[in-house]
C-alpha positions as CSV (number, residue, x, y, z in Angstrom):
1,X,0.0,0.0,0.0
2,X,1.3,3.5,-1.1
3,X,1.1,6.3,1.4
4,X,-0.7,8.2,-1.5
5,X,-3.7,5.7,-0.4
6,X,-4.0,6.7,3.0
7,X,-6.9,8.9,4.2
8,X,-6.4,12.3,5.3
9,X,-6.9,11.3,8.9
10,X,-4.9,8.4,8.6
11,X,-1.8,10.2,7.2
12,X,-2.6,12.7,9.9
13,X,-2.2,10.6,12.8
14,X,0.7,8.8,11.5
15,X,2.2,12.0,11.0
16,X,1.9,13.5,14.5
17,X,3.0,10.0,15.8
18,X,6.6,10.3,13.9
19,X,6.0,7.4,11.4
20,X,5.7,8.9,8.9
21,X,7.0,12.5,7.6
22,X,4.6,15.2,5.8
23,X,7.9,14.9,2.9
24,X,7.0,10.9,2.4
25,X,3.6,11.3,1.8
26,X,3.5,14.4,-0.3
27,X,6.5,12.4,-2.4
28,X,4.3,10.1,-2.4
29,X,1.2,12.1,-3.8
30,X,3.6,13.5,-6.1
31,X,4.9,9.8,-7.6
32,X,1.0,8.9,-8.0
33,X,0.7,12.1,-10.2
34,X,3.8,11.5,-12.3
35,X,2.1,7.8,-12.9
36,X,-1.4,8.2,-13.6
37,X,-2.2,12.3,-14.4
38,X,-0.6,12.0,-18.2
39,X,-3.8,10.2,-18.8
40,X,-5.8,12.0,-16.5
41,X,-4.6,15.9,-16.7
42,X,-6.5,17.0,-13.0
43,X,-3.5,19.3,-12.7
44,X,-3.8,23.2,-14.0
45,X,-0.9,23.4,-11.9
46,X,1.8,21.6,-9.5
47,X,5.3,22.5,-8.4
48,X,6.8,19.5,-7.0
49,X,9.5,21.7,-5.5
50,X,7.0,24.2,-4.0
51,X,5.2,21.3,-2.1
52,X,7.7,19.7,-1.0
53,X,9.7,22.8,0.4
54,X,6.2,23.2,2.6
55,X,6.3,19.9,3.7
56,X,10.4,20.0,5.2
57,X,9.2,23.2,6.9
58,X,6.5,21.4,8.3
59,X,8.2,18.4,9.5
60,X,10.9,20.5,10.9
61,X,7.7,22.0,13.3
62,X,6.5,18.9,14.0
63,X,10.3,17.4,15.5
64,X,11.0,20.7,17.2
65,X,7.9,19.9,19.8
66,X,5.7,23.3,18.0
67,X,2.1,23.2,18.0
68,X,0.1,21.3,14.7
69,X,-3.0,21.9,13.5
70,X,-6.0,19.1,12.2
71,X,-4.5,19.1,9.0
72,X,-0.8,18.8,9.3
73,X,1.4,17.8,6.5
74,X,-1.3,16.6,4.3
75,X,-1.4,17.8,0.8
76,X,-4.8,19.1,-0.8
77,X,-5.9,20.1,-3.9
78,X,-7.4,24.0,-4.7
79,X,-9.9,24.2,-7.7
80,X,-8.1,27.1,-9.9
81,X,-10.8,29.4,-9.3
82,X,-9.3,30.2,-5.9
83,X,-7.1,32.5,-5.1
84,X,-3.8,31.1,-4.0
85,X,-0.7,33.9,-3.3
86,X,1.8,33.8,-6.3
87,X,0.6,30.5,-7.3
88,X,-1.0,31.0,-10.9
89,X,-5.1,31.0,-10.3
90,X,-6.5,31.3,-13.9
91,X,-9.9,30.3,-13.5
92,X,-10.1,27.9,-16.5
93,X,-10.0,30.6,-19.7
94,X,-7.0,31.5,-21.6
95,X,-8.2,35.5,-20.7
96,X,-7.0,34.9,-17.7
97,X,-3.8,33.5,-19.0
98,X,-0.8,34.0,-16.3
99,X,-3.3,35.5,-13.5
100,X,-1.1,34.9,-10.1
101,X,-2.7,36.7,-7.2
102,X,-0.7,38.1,-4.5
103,X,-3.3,36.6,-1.4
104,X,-4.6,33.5,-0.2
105,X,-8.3,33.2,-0.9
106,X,-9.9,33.1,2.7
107,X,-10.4,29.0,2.8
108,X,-6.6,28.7,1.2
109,X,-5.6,30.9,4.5
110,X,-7.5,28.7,6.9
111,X,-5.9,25.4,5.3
112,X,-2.1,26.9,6.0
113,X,-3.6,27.8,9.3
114,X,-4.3,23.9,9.7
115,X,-1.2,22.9,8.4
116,X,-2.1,21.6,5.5
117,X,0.7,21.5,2.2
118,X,-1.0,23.0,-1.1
119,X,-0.1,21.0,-3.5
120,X,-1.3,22.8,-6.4
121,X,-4.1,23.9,-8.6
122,X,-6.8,21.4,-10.1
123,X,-8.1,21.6,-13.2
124,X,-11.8,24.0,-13.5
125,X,-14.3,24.1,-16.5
126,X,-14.3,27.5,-18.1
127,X,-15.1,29.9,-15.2
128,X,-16.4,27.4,-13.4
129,X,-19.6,26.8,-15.7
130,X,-20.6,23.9,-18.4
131,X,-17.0,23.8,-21.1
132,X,-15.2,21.4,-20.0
133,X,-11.6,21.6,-19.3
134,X,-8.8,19.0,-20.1
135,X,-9.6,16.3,-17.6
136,X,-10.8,13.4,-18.1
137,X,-12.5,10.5,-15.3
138,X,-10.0,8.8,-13.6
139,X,-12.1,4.8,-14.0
140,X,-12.5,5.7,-17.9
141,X,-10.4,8.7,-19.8
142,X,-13.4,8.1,-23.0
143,X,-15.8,9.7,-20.3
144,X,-16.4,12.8,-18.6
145,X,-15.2,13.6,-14.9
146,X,-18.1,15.9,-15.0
147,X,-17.7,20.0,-13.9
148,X,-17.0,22.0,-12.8
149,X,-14.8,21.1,-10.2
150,X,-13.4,18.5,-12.5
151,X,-9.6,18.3,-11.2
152,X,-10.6,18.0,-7.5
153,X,-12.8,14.7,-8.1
154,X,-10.5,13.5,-10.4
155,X,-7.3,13.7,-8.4
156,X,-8.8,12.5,-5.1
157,X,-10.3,9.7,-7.1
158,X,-7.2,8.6,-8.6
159,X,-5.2,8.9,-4.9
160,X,-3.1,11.9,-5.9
161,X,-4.1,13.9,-3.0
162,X,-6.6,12.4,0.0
163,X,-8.9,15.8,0.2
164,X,-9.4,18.9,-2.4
165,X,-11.7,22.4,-2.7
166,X,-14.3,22.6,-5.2
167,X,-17.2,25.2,-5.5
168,X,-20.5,24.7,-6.6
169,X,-23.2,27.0,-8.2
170,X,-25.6,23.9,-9.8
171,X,-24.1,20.7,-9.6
172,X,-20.2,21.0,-9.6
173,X,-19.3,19.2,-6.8
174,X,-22.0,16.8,-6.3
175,X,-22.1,15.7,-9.8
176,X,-17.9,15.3,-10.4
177,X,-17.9,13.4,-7.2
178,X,-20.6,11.2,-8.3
179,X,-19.2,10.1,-12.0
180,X,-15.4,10.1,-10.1
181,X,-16.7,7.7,-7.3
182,X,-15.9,9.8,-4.4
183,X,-17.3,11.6,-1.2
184,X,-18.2,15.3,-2.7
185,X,-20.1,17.8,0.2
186,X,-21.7,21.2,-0.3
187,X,-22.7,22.5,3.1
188,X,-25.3,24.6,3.8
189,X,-25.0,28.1,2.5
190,X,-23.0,30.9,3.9
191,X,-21.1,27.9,6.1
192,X,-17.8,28.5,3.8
193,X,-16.3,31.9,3.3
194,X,-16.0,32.7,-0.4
195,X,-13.7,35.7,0.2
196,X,-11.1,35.2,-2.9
197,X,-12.9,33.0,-5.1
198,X,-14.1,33.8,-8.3
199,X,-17.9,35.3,-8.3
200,X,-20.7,33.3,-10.5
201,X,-23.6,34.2,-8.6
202,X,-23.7,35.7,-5.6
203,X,-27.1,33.8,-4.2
204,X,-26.1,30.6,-5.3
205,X,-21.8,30.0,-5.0
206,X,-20.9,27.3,-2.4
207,X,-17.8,26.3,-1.8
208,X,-17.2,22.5,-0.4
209,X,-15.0,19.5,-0.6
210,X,-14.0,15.9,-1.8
211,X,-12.5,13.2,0.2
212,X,-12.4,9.8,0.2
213,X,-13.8,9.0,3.7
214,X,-16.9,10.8,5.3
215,X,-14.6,11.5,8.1
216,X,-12.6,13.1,5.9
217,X,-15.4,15.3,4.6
218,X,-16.1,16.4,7.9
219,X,-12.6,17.1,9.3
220,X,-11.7,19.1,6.1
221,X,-15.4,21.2,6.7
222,X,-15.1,21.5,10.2
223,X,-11.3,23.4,9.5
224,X,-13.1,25.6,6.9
225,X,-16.2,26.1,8.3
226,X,-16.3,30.2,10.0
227,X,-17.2,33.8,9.5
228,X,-15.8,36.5,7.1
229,X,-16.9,40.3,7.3
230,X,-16.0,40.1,4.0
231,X,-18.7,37.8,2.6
232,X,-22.4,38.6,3.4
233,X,-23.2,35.2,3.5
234,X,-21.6,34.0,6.2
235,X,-22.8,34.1,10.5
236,X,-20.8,35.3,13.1
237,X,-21.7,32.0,15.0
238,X,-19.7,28.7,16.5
239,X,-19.0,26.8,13.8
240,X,-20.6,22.9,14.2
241,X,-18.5,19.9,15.8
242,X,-19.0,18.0,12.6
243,X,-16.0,15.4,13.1
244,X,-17.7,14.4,17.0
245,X,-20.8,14.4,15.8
246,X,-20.7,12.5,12.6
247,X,-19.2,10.0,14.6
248,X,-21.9,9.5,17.0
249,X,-24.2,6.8,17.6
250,X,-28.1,9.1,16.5
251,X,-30.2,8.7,19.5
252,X,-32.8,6.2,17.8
253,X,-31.9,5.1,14.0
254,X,-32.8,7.9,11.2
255,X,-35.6,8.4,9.2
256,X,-35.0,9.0,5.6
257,X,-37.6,10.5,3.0
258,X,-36.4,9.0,-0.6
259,X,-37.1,12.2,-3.0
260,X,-37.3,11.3,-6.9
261,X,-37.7,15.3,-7.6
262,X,-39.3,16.5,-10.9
263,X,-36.2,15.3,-13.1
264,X,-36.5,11.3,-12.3
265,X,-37.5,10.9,-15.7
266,X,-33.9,12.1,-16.9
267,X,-32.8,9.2,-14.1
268,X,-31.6,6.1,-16.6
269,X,-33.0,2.1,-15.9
270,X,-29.8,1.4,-13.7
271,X,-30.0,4.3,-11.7
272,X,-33.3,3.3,-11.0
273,X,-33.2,0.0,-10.2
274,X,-30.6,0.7,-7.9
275,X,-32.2,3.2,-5.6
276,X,-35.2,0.9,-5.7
277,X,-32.8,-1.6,-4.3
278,X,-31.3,0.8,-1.8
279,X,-34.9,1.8,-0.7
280,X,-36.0,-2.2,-0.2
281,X,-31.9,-2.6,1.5
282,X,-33.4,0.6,4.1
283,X,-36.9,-1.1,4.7
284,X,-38.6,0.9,7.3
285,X,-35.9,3.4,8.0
286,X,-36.8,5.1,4.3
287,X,-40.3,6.0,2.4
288,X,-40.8,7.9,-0.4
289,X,-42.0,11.5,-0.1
290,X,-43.3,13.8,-3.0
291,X,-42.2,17.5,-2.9
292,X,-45.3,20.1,-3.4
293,X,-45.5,21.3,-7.1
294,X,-43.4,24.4,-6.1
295,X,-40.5,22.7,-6.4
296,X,-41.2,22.4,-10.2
297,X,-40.7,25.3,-11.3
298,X,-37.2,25.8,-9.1
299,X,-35.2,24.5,-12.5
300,X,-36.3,28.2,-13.9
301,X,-36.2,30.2,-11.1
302,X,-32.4,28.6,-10.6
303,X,-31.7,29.1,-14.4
304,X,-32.9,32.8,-14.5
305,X,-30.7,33.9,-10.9
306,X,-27.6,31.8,-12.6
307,X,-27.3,33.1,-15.7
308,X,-28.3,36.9,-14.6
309,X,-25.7,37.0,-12.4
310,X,-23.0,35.3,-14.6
311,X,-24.0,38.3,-17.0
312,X,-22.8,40.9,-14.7
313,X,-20.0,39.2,-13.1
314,X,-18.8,38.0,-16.4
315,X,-19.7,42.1,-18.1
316,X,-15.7,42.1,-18.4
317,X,-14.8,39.0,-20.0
318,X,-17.9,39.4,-22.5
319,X,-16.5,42.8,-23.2
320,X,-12.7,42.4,-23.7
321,X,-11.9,38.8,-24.9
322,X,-16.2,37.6,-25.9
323,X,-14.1,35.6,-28.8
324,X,-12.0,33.6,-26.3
325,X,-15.4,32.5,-24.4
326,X,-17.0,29.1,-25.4
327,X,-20.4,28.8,-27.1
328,X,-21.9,28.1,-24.1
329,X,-20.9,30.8,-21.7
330,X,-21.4,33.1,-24.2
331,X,-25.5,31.8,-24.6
332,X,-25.7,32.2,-20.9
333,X,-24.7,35.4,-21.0
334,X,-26.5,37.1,-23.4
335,X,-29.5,35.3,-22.0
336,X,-28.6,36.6,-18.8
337,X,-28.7,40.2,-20.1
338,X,-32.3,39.4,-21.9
339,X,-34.1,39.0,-18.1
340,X,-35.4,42.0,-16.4
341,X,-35.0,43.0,-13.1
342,X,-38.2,41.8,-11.8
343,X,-38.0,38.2,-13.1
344,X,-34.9,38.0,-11.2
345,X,-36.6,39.1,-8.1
346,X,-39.0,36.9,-8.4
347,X,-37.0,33.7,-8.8
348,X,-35.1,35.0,-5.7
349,X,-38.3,34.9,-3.5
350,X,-38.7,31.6,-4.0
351,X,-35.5,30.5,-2.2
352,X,-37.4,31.9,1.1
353,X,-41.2,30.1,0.2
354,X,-38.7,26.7,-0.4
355,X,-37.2,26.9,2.8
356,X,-40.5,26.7,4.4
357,X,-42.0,23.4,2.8
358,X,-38.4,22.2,3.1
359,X,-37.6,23.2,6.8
360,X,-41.7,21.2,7.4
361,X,-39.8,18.0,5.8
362,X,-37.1,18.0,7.8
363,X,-38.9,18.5,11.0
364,X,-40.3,14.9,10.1
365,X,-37.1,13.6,8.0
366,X,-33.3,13.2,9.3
367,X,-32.0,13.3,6.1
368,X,-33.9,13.3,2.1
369,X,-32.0,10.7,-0.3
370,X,-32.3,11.4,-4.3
371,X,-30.0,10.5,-6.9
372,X,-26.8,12.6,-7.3
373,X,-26.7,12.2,-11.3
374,X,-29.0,10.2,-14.0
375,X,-26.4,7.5,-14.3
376,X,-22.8,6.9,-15.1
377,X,-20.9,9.6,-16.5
378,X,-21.2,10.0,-20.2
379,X,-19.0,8.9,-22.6
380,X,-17.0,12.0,-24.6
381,X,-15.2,15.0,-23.3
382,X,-17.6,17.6,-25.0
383,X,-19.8,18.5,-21.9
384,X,-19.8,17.4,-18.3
385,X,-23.1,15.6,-17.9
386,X,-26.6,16.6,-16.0
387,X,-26.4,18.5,-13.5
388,X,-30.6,18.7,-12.6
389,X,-30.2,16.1,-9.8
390,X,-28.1,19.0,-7.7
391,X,-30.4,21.9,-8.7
392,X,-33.0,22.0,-6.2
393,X,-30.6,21.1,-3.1
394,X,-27.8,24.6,-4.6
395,X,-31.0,27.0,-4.9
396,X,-32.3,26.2,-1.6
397,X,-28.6,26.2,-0.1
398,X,-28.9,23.7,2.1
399,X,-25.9,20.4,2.5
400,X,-25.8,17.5,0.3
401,X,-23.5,14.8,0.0
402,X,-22.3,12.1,-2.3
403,X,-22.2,8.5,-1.4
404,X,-20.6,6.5,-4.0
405,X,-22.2,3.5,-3.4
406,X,-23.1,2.3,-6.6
407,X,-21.7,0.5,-10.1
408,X,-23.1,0.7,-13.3
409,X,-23.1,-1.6,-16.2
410,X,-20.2,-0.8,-17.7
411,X,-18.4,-0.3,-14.6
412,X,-18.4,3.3,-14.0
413,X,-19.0,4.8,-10.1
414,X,-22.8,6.2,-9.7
415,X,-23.3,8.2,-6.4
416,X,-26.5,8.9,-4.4
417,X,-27.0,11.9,-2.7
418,X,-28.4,12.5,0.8
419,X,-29.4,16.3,1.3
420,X,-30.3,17.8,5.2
421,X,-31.8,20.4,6.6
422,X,-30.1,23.8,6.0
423,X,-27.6,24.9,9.1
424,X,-27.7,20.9,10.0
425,X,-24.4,19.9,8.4
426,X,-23.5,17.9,11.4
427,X,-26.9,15.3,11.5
428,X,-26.5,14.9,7.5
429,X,-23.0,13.4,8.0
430,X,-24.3,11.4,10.8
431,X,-27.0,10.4,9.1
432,X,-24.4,9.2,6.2
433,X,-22.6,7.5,8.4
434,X,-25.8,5.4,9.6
435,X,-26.2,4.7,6.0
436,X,-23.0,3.5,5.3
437,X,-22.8,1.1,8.6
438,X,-26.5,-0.4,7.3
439,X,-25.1,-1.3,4.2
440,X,-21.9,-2.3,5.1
441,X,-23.4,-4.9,7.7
């Protein structure tokens, strides 16, 4: 076994118990990229040097008896749409072509703060929305890692680092996770600072994370988890124990509400069958639930609030390099300039009439399960696959995670997703973990 296949918290604690060193394991992250990223590309970039000069300093803490945070010596991934100080941070468009801020995006900050080692930047779709970049899925280059965090699923898929950032305006870290076969989270809105991140939409950016364990999920959350004056969003409020209580025992076993949304049709016969199988596996723990017909119409309010705000957060790159811009960003943003100011108002009440009905579910449900994607991730390198799965769960900002849990025909990961009640991160990766022991019994 390769360090490179360790866990975060298992590299952790053999770190701060001297057997191993932070240099071994990033030397070892950096081997598994020179092996399998040729056919995989989740690097934008990665200085081998660079890392490994933060991991000596690191170990040299760690002998001389200093203090060391949660994430000590362990390398991590950033999605190159966040700012990292003079590391290059182009956001995934030749406009932005040799772009190297001079300060750490806010969650970068906090991961230094934690002792993690940045190991470099990871491959983004084009300003983070629906052209894909150069990576391709680590269990089948033909096929699509999905987007638009494509470099973080793909490289903590393929063991070249055991965590990674990734934001998510629609579906881009739930659905990447999903076709990669890894655990992706979005936390509830406003629980990660944005502060230094490229702006999409203002309503609707989350930041989150991939790992390969839930414990990992929640380690890497709880570090980045806090409050920014800087971004709106965020509470000046204790941030959640999620590590202690994802690992607890629930006080009586969970009840789950299994949610096919307005979109099953688009869900294919496999991914079907199989969360008809999970549901039968759950038995009385799970029953289906139907959303109110509100929800139906979320796919347009979403669509309208998206591609309005890409508009006039995107005015510049429309303006000065519109030729450099892909088909499809360029569509959204002229539609985005078509939609008047009142349509856009509408479509943001909404998110306050959802989190009504939604907060009434939750009173009855621990958790709602719903597939994470229709199915395996489609063959070609053209376009990163459905997103519609994630829609409802982004506009209403409240967690979700990815379990991969199941294998398609062809062999290819399929996740499903469990979503929580907003502001109850810490229940939803309980609740996971519930799942997981069920199944794994």
């Amino acid at each position: 076994m390769s360090l490179s296949d360790l866990s975060a918290t298992q590299a952790g604690e053999k770190i701060s118990k001297g057997e191993i060193t932070s240099e071994e394991l990033v030397q070892a992250c950096l081997e598994r990229v020179e092996q399998v990223d040729g056919a995989i590309e989740a690097w934008s970039y990665l200085n081998s040097d660079y890392a490994l000069d933060q991991a000596r300093k690191l170990d040299i803490i760690r002998q001389d008896g200093g203090p060391i945070g949660p994430l000590h010596g362990i390398p991590a991934g950033i999605k190159d749409i966040i700012d990292t100080a003079h590391i290059p941070t182009e956001l995934g468009t030749p406009i932005h072509a040799g772009r190297v801020p001079f300060k750490d995006a806010w969650v970068v900050s906090r991961l230094r703060q934690a002792g993690a080692v940045i190991m470099g930047k990871t491959v983004t779709t084009e300003l983070a929305t629906y052209s894909p970049g150069k990576t391709k899925n680590p269990h089948d280059p033909n096929r699509t890692p999905g987007g638009s965090s494509s470099g973080s699923a793909a490289a903590v898929s393929s063991n070249m680092v055991p965590i990674a950032l990734g934001s998510q305006t629609n579906g881009s870290i739930i659905r990447p996770a999903a076709f990669c076969g890894v655990f992706g989270f979005k936390p509830s809105f406003g629980m990660i600072p944005r502060t230094g991140v490229l702006t999409q939409s203002v309503p609707l950016d989350q930041l989150g994370v991939f790992a390969r364990t839930t414990e990992d999920v929640a380690l890497l959350t709880q570090v980045l988890a806090g409050y920014d004056v800087t971004d709106p969003s965020t509470t000046l409020r204790t941030p959640p124990l999620l590590l202690s209580v994802a690992a607890e025992e629930p006080p009586m076993p969970p009840k789950i509400g299994f949610v096919k949304t307005p979109v099953w049709d688009r869900a294919d016969v496999m991914c079907r069958e199989a969360h008809q199988e999970l549901c039968e596996t759950l038995g009385e723990n799970i029953e289906e639930v139907e959303l109110s017909p509100s929800f139906n119409h979320v796919f347009d309010h979403h669509k309208i609030v998206m591609e309005a705000d890409i508009a006039y957060n995107y005015e510049k790159e429309y303006e000065t390099g519109k030729d450099l811009l892909s088909d499809s960003l360029r569509g959204q943003i002229e539609r985005g300039k078509s939609y008047t100011a009142v349509a856009y108002q509408k479509a943001i009440a909404q998110k306050a009439i959802l989190d009504v009905t939604l907060e009434e579910l939750f009173n009855e449900y621990d958790a709602l399960l719903t597939p994470s994607v229709p199915g395996e991730a489609p063959v070609g390198l053209d376009n990163t696959g459905d997103p519609s799965f994630c829609t409802i769960w982004t506009f209403c900002g409240v967690p979700s995670l990815n379990i991969p849990i199941f294998v398609g025909e062809n062999g290819m990961p399929i996740g499903t997703q469990l979503v929580g009640a907003k502001n109850d991160d810490a229940r939803l990766l309980r609740t996971a973990n519930c799942l997981l022991s069920r199944l794994n019994g």
